[in-house]
N, C-alpha and C positions, 0 to 999 in steps of 0.2 A: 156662638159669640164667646170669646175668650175671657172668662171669668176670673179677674181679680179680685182681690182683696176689695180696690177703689169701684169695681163695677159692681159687685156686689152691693156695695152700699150706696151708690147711685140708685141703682134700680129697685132696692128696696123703700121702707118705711121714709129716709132720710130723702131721698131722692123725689120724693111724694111730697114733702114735706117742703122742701125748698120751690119745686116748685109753685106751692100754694104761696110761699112767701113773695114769690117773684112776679105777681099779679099788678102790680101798679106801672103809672107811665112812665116809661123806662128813660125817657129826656131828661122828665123831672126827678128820677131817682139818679141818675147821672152827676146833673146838678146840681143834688143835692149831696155828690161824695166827692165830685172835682172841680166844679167849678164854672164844667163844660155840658153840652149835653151832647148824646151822641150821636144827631142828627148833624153839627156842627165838626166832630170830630172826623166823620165819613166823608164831608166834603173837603176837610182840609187834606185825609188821604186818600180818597177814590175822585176828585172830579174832574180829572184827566182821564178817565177810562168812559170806554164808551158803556150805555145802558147797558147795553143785550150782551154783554159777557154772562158766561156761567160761573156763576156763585157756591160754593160750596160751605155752607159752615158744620162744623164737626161740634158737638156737643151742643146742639139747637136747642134743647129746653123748652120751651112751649114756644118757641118762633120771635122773639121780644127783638133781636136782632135783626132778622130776614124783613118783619116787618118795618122797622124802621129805614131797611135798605129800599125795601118796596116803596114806599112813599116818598123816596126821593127818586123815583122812576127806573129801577133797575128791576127787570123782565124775567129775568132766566135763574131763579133761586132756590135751591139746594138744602138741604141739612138732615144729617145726622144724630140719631137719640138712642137712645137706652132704657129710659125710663120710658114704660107705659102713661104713665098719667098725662106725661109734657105732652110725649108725643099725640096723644088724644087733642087735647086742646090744640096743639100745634096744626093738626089738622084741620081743623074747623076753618082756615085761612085757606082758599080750593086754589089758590095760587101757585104756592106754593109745593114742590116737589123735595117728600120726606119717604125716608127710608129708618127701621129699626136697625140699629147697626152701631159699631165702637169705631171710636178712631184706629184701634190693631187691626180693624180688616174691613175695610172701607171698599164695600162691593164697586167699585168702580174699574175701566178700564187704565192702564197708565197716560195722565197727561190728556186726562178726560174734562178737568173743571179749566177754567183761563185763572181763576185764582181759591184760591182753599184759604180758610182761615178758622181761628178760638178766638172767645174770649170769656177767660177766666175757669179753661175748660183743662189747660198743658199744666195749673198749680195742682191742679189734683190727683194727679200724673207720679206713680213711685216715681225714685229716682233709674230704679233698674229698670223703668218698664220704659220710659221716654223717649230712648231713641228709637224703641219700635213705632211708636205714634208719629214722629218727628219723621223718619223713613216713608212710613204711608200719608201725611200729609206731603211731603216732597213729589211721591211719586203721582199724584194723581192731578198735582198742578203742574198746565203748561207753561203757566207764565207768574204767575204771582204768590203768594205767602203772608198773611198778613194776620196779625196777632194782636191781643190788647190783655196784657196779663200783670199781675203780681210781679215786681221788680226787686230782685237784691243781683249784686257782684257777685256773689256764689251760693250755690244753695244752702236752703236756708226751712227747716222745719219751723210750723206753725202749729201750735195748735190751731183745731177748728170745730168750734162752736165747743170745747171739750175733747175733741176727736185727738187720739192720736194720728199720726198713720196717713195723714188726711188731705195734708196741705203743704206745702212748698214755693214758696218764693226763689224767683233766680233770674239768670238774662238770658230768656229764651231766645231772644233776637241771636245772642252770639254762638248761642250753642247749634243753631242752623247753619249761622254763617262759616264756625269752625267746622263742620260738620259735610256740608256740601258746597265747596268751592267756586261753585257756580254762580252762587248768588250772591247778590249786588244789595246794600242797603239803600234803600229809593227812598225813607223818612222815615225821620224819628220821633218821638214826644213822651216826653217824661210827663205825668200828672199824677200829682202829689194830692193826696186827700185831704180832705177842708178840716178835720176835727181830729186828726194825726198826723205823724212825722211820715207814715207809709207812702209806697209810689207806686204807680201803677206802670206803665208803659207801653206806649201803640207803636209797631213797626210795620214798616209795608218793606218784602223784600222781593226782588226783582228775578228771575233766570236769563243770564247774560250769553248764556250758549241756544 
């Protein structure tokens, strides 16, 4: 596994840390940062796609996603970790089809998943290391791309939590779409947080070829 800076500290103490933070229900922790919750968010952009696609998500964390996809009847689910801890927990769900592994090298065949997606997994992402991530998220979805991240017009460091080094907001939506010409923006949704000016942003992107 291709050791960063950022995966280094994922997989250590911090990475442990978050996710024991990230233990509560994830609709009402939703709700309580957008407004929305992400059971709702999934139908407004997945309920066109049939159940039984293959689902991949890239930075699963203890599964808070996959299982929320699971409950609204989608069969064939996927994810990617790094951290030991999540993926322990993440396990315990025998549903569920997980692999240790980074988004830089995603044991997969090309155009193995019907759609790949993050959320909140591309801000943590250097700026030099991105398009390698962005590259193997492209190559292993046959059909789809869909993301829900930290939004700014250009990048943008954050601190996080004190971290330097850590975080970056941007528009990952565009830098896919300038990036692989193939693809189609299928939706969009800006969600702006309840107790700040910050935005988040969910895109679902399409392969037109």
């Amino acid at each position: 596994m291709e050791e960063t800076e950022q995966i280094k500290f994922w997989k250590g103490n911090f990475g442990d840390e978050y996710t024991e933070r990230n233990s509560a229900d994830w609709d009402e922790f939703y709700k309580s940062q957008w407004g929305v919750t992400r059971t709702d968010l999934n139908k407004e952009f997945l309920s066109n796609l049939d159940k039984n696609i293959s689902i991949l998500e890239v930075g699963c964390n203890r599964a808070n996603q996959l299982k929320i996809l699971e409950q609204a009847g989608f069969t064939n689910l996927w994810g990617l970790e790094i951290n030991k801890k999540a993926l322990s927990i993440a396990r315990e769900n025998k549903n569920l089809n997980l692999v240790e592994a980074s988004g830089f090298n995603i044991p997969f065949k090309d155009n193995f998943f019907d759609l790949a997606f993050t959320s909140g997994v591309l801000i943590h992402i250097a700026p030099d290391d991105l398009n390698k991530m962005l590259d193997e998220i492209y190559r292993v979805s046959k059909k789809y791309i869909w993301g829900f991240e930290y939004f700014a017009e250009n990048c943008t460091e954050i601190k996080y939590r004190e971290n330097s080094n850590k975080l970056w907001k941007n528009n990952f939506k565009q830098l896919f779409l300038d990036r692989f010409p193939d693809l189609k923006l299928v939706h969009v949704r800006k969600c702006p947080y309840i107790e700040n000016d910050n935005v988040d942003e969910m895109y679902l992107l399409e392969k037109v070829n």
